[in-house]
C-alpha positions as CSV (number, residue, x, y, z in Angstrom):
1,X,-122.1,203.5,-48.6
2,X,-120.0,200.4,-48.7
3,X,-118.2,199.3,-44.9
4,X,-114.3,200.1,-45.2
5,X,-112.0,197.1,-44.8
6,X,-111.9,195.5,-41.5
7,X,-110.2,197.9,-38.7
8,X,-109.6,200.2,-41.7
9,X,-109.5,204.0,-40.4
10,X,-109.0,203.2,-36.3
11,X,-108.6,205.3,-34.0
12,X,-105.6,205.2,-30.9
13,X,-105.5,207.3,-27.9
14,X,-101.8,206.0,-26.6
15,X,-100.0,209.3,-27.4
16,X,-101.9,211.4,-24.9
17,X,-102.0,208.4,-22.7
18,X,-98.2,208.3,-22.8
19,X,-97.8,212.4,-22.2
20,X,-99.5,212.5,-19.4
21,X,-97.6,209.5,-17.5
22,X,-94.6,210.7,-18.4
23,X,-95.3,214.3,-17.1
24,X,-97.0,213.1,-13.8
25,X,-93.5,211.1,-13.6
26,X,-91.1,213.6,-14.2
27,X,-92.9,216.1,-12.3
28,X,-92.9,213.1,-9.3
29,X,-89.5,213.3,-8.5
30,X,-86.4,216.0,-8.3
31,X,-83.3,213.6,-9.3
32,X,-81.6,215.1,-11.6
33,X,-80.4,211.8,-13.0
34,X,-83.5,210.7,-14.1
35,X,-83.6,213.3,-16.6
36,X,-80.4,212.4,-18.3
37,X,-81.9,208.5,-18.1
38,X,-85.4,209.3,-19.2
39,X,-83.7,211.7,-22.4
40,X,-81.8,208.7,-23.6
41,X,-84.9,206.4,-23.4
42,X,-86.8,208.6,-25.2
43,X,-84.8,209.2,-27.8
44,X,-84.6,206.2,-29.8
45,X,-87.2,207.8,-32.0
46,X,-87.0,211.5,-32.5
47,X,-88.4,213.5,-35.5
48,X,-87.1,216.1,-37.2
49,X,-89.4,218.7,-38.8
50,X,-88.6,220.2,-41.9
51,X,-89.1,223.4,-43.1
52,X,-92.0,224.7,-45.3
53,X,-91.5,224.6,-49.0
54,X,-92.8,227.7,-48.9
55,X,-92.1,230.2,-46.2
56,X,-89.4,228.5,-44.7
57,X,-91.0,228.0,-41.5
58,X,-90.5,225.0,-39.6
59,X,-93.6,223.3,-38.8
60,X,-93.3,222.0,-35.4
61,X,-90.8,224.0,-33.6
62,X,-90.3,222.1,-30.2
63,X,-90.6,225.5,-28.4
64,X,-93.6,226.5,-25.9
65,X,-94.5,230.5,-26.8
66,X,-95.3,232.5,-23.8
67,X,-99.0,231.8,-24.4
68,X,-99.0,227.9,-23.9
69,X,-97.8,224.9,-25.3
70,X,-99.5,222.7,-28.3
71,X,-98.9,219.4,-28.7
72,X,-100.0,217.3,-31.6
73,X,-101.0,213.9,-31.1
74,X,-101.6,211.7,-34.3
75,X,-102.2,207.9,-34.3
76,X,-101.2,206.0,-37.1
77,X,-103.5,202.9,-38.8
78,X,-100.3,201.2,-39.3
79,X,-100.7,197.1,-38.8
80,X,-96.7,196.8,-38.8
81,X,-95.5,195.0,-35.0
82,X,-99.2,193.4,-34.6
83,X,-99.0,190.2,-33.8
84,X,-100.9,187.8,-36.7
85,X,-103.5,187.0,-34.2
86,X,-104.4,190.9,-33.9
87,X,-104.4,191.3,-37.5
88,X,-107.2,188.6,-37.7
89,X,-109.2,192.1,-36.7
90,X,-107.2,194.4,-37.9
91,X,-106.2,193.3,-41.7
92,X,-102.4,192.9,-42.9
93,X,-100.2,195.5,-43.6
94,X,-100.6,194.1,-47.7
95,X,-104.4,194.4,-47.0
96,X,-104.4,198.3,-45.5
97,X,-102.9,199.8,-48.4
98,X,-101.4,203.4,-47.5
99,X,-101.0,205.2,-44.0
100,X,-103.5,208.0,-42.7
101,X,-103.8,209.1,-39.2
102,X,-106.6,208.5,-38.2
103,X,-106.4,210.0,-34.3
104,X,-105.7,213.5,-34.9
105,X,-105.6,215.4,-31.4
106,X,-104.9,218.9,-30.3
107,X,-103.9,219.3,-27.0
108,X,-103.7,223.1,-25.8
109,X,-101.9,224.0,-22.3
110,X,-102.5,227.6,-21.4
111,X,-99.1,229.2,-19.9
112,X,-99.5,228.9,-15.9
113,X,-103.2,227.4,-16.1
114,X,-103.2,223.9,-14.3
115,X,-105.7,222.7,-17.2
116,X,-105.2,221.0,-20.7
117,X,-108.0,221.2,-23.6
118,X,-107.7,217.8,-26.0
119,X,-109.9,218.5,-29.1
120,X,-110.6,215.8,-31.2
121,X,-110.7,216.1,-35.3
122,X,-112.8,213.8,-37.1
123,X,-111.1,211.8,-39.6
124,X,-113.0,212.8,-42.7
125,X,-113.2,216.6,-41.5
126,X,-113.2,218.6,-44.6
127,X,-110.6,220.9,-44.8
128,X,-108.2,222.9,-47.3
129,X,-104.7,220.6,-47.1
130,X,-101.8,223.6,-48.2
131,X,-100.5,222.6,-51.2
132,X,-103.1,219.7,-51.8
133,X,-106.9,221.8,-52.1
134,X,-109.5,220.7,-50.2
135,X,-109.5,217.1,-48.5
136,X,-110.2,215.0,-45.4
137,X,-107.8,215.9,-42.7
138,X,-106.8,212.3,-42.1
139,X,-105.6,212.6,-46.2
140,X,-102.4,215.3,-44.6
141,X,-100.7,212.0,-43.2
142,X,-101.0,209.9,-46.0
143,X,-97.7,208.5,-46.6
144,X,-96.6,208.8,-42.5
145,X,-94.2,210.1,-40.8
146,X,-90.9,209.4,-43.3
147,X,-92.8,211.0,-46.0
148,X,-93.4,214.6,-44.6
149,X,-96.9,213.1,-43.5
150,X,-96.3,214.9,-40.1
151,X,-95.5,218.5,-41.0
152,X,-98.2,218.5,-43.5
153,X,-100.7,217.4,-40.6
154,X,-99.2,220.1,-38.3
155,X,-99.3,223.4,-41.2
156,X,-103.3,221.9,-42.2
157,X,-103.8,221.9,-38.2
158,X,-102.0,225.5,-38.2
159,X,-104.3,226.9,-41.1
160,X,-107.4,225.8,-39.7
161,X,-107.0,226.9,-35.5
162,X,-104.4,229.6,-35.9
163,X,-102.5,228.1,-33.2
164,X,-99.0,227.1,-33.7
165,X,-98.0,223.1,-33.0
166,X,-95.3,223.3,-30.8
167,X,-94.6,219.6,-29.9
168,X,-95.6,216.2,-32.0
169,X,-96.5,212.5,-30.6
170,X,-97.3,210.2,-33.6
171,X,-98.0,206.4,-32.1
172,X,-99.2,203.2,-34.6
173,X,-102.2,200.1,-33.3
174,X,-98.9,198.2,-31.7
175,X,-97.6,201.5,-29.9
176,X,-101.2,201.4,-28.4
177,X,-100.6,198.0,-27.0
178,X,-97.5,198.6,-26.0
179,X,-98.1,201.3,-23.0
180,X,-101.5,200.0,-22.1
181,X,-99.9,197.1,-21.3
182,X,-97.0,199.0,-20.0
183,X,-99.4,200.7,-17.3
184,X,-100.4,197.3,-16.1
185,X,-103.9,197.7,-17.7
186,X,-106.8,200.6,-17.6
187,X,-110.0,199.5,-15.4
188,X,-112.9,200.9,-17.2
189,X,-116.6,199.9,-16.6
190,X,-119.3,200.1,-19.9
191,X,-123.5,200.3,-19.2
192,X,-124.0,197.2,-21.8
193,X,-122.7,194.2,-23.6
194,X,-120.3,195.4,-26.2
195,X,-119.8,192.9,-29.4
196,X,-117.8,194.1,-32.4
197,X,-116.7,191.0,-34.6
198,X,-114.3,193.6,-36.9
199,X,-112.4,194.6,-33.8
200,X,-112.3,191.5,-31.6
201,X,-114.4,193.9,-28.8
202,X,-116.1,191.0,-26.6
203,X,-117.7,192.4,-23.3
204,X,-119.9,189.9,-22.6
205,X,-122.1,191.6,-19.4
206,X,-122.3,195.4,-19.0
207,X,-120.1,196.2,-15.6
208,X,-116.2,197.1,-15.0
209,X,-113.2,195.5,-16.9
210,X,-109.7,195.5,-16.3
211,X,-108.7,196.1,-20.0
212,X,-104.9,194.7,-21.5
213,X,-103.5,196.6,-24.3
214,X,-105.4,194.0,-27.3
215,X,-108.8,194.9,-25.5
216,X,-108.3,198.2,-25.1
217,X,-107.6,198.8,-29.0
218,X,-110.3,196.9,-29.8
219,X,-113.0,199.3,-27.3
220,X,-111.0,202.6,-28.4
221,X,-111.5,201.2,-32.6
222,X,-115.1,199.9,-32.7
223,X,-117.6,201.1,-34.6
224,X,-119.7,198.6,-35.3
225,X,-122.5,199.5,-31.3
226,X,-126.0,199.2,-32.6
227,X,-126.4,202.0,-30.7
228,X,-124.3,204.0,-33.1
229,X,-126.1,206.9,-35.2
230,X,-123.1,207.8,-36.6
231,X,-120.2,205.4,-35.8
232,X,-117.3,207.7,-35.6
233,X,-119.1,210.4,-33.8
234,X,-119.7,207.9,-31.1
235,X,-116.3,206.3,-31.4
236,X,-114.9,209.4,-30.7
237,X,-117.5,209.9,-27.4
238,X,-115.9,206.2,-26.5
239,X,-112.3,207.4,-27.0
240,X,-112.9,210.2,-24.5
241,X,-114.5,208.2,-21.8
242,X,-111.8,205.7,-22.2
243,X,-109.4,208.7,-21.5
244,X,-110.3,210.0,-19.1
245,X,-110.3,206.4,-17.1
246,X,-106.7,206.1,-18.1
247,X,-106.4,209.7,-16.4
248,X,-108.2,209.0,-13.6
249,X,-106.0,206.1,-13.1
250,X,-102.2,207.8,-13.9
251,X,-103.1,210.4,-11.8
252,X,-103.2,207.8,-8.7
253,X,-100.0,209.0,-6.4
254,X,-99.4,204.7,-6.4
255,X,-98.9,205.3,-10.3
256,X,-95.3,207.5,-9.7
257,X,-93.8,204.8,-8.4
258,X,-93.7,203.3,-12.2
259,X,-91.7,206.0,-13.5
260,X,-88.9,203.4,-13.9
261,X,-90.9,201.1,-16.3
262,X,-93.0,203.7,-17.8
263,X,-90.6,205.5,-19.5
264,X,-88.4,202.4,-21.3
265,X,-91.9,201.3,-22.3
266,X,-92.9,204.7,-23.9
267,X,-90.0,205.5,-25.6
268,X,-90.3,201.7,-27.3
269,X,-93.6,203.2,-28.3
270,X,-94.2,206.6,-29.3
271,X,-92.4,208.9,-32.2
272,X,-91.6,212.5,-30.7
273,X,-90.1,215.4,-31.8
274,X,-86.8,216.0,-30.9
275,X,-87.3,218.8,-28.6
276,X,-89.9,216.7,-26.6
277,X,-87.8,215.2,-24.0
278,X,-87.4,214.8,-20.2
279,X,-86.4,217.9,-19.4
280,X,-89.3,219.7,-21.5
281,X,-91.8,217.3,-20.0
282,X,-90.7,218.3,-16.5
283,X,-91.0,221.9,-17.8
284,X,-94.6,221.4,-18.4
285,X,-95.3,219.4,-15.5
286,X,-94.6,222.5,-13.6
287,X,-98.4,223.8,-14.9
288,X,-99.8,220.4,-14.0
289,X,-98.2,219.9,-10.3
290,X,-101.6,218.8,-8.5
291,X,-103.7,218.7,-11.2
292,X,-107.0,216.2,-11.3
293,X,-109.0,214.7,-13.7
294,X,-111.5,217.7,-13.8
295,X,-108.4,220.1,-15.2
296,X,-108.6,218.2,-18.7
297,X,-111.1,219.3,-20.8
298,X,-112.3,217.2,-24.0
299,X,-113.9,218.8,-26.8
300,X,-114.6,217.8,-30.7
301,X,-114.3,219.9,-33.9
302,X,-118.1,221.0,-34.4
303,X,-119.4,219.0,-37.6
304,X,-121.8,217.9,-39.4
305,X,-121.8,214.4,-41.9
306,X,-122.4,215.3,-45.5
307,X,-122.5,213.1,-48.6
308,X,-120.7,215.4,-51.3
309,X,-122.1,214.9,-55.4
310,X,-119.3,212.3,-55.8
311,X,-120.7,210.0,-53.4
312,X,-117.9,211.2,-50.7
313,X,-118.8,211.3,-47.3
314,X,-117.3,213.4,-45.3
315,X,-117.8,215.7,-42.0
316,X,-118.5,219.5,-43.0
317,X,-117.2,221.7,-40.2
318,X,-119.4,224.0,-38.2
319,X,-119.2,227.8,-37.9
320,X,-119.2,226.9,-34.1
321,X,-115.9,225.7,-34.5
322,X,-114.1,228.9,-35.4
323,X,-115.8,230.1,-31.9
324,X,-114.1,227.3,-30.6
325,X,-110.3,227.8,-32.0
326,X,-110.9,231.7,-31.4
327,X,-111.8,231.3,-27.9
328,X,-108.6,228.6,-27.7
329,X,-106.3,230.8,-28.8
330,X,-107.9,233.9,-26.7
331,X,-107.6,232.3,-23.6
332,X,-111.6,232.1,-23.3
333,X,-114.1,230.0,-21.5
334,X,-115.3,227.6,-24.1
335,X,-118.7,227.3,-23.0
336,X,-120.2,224.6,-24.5
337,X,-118.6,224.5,-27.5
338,X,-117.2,220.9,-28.9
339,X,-119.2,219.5,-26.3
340,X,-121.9,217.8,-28.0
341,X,-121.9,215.6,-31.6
342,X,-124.7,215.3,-34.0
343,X,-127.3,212.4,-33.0
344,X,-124.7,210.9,-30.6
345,X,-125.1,210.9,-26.5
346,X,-122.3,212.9,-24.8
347,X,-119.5,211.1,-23.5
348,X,-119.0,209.9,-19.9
349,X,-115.9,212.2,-20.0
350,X,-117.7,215.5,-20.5
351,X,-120.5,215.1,-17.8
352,X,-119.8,216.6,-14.9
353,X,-121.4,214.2,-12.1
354,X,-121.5,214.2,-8.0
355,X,-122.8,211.2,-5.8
356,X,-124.4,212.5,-3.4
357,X,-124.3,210.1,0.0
358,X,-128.0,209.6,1.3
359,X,-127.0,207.4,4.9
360,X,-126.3,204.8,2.0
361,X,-124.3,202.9,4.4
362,X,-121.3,202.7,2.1
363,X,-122.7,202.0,-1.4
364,X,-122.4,205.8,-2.5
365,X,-118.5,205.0,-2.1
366,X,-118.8,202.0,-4.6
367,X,-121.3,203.9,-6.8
368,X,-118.5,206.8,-7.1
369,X,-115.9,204.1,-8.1
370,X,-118.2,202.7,-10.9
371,X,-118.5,205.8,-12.3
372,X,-115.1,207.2,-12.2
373,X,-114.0,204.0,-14.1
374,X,-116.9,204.8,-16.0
375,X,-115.1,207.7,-17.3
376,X,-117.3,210.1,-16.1
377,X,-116.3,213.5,-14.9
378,X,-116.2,213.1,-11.3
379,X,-113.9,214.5,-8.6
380,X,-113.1,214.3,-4.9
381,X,-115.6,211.8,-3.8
382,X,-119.5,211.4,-2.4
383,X,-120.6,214.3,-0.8
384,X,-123.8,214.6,1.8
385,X,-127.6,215.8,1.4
386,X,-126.6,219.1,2.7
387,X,-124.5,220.2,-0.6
388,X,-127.8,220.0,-2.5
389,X,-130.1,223.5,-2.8
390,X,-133.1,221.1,-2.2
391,X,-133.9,218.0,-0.2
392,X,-134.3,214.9,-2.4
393,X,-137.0,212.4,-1.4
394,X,-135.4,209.6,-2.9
395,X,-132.5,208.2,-3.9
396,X,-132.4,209.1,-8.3
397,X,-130.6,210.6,-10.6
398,X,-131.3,214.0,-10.4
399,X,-130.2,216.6,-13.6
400,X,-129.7,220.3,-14.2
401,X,-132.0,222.2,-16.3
402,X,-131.5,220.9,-20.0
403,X,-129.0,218.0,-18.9
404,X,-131.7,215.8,-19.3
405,X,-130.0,213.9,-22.2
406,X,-126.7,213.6,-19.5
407,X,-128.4,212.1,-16.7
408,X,-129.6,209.3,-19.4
409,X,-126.3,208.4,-20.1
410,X,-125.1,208.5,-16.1
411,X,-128.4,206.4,-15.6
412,X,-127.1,203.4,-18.0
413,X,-124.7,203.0,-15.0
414,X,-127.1,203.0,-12.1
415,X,-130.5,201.7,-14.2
416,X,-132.6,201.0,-11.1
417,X,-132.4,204.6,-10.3
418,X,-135.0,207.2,-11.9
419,X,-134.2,210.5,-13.6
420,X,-135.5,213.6,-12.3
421,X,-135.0,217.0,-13.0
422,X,-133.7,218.6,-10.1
423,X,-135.5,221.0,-8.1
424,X,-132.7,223.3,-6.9
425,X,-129.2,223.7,-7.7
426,X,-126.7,220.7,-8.0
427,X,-123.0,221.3,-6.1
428,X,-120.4,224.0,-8.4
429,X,-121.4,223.4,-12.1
430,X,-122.9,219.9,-11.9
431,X,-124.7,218.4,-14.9
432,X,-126.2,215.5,-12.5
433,X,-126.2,214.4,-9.2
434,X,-126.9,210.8,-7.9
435,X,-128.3,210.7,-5.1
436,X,-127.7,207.0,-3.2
437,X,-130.2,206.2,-0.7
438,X,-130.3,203.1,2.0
439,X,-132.9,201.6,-0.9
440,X,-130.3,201.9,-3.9
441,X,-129.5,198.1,-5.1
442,X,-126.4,198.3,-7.2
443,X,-126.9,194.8,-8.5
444,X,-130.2,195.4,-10.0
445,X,-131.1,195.4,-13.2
446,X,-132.7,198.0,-15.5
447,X,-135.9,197.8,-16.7
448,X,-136.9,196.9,-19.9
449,X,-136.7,199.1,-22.9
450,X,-133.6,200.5,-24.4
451,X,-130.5,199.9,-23.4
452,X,-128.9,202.7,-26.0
453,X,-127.0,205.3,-23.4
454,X,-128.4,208.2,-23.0
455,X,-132.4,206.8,-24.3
């Protein structure tokens, strides 16, 4: 298969970013005049759905049923408002011919549950587009917003979860940039050297980073890791990690007191439906009120690659996957379902992880910060020997029956540590534990071998 143009088909996570600032804000403070203010900043670019050319329907109604509230996030490939230094990685607007959407994100909110589930859509899932036959989802957008590109995505996103798309976020690679610089940054820390010459991506030393709105969409669009089985499998377990550092960030109490800047800087950023504003976000912020990082879930369609007869590669979708909208729509656990992608390590954001303080004197403390900028799924902070349902003799990484594949991934972080399977149980529904000892050096390095997570 020949490589696509450079930065052709990227990825951007700023809509979801954006949403959840904006409700943490709103739900922050009770002045009534911040609504008014908020509404007129962001509505400098409202959409307006139109009805199907078939049953009349309109696609995305702006209304929240009983049931929950769905929001659909799509990110553009657009090059227009990069500077020409950012399109040195990203290719011209005359060079990206068309415009797909190539982030394509469900987020579900169940009515009264302080939780959200963002599932991620491959790009090239294959799909039956109404009107068009069967295609790769990203295909719904072509032609963008002006061109109907949204309510096509939103009735193909209909079709296929039998969920109804309630509200619409649509942001382009300069949107991205925008409100990632607009929060002042996202601190994230990776378990390697990252290099990706299409994307700019240059993180020279595996450790944390305090990433600008340029470096940020070039970690959130590479696919170029060696590590990579399949590139946008793994992009996507990147994009989740990198999400759930921005949440563990905008969740910070300090973070409400940029409500004022935050919402100019969205609204400059993001398109929205027109029943999106302050007043709906404060609405939904009353499910959120004290919510953590743990409350948002990330799942991915289930899929497998498949090269069709024409030489078309695509991602063939999963029977798991119906399980997974059925349950979504039921009001279900999900299990494990979306969870993991073919021949790629989970994501940081899906592995549920506790440090566990071993008279560390301290280092436990910094080992929980690394990881929770990490992106990992942890909570609250270190917690003692005595949580554990067995004594560990040592400070390692200890892992749940069949998480052995997790605790490979949390041990890129903290390489000098072994894995072990653990010989009791790990606190509430822990995949791993880390267990810091006196002993623990965080400055060491790991050994040699692979440096692919989760090896």
């Amino acid at each position: 298969m020949s490589e696509p143009l450079p930065g052709r088909g990227r990825r951007t996570l700023l809509a979801i970013t954006a949403t959840t600032a904006l409700v943490l804000g709103v739900a922050g403070t009770s002045a009534g005049g911040l609504y008014v203010w908020a509404n007129r900043e962001l509505g400098q670019g409202d959409y307006v759905s139109r009805p199907d050319p078939d049953t009349g329907d309109i696609p995305i109604d702006g209304e929240c049923a009983q049931e929950g509230c769905n929001f659909l996030v799509l990110g553009s490939d657009s090059r227009s408002g990069l500077s020409a230094e950012d399109q040195e990685h990203t290719g011209t607007p005359d060079q990206v011919e068309g415009e797909q959407s190539d982030t394509i994100i469900l987020v579900h909110v169940p009515e009264g549950a302080g939780e959200a589930t963002i599932v991620h859509f491959p790009r090239d899932l294959w799909v039956q587009i109404p009107g068009n036959g069967w295609g790769k989802i990203n295909g719904a957008f072509d032609g963008g917003v002006q061109r109907g590109g949204a309510d096509l995505m939103a009735r193909t996103v209909k079709q296929l979860t039998g969920l109804d798309i309630d509200h619409f976020l649509f942001v382009d690679l300069a949107g991205f940039q925008g409100v990632v610089d607009a929060i002042d940054g996202v601190p994230i820390c990776v378990d390697r050297p990252m290099f990706d010459a299409f994307t700019g991506l240059d993180l020279p030393r595996a450790g944390c980073y305090d990433m600008d709105g340029a470096t940020a969409l070039s970690f959130v669009r590479s696919r170029h890791q060696a590590c990579d089985a399949i590139p946008d499998f793994a992009r996507i377990a990147r994009q989740q990690q990198f999400l759930r550092a921005v949440l563990s960030k905008m969740l910070a109490p300090s973070q409400l007191a940029n409500i004022s800047s935050l919402v100019p800087a969205v609204g400059r950023n993001i398109v929205k439906d027109e029943g999106l504003g302050a007043i709906g976000l404060a609405s939904l912020a009353s499910d959120l009120q004290g919510v953590s990082t743990g409350d948002t879930d990330f799942r991915v369609v289930p899929g497998t690659p498949e090269l069709l007869p024409t030489g078309l590669s695509i991602v063939r979708m999963l029977p798991e996957a119906r399980e997974l909208f059925q349950r979504l729509r039921q009001g279900r656990p999900l299990g494990r379902l979306g969870i993991e992608q073919e021949q790629t390590p989970p994501s940081p954001a899906v592995i549920r992880t506790v440090v566990v303080d071993k008279r560390s004197g301290g280092t436990a403390l910094e080992v929980f910060d690394l990881l929770a900028r990490g992106g990992f799924l942890v909570e609250g902070g270190p917690v003692g020997v005595a949580d554990l349902g067995f004594v560990p003799d040592r400070g390692a990484v200890y892992f749940a029956p069949g998480a052995e594949e997790e605790a490979g991934v949390v041990g890129g972080f903290v390489p000098s540590l072994p894995t072990i399977e653990a010989a009791g149980e790990l606190p509430g529904d822990a995949d791993v534990a880390v267990v810091i000892s006196p002993r623990f050096d965080p400055g060491a390095e790991a050994p040699e071998g692979s440096t692919c997570p989760g090896a």
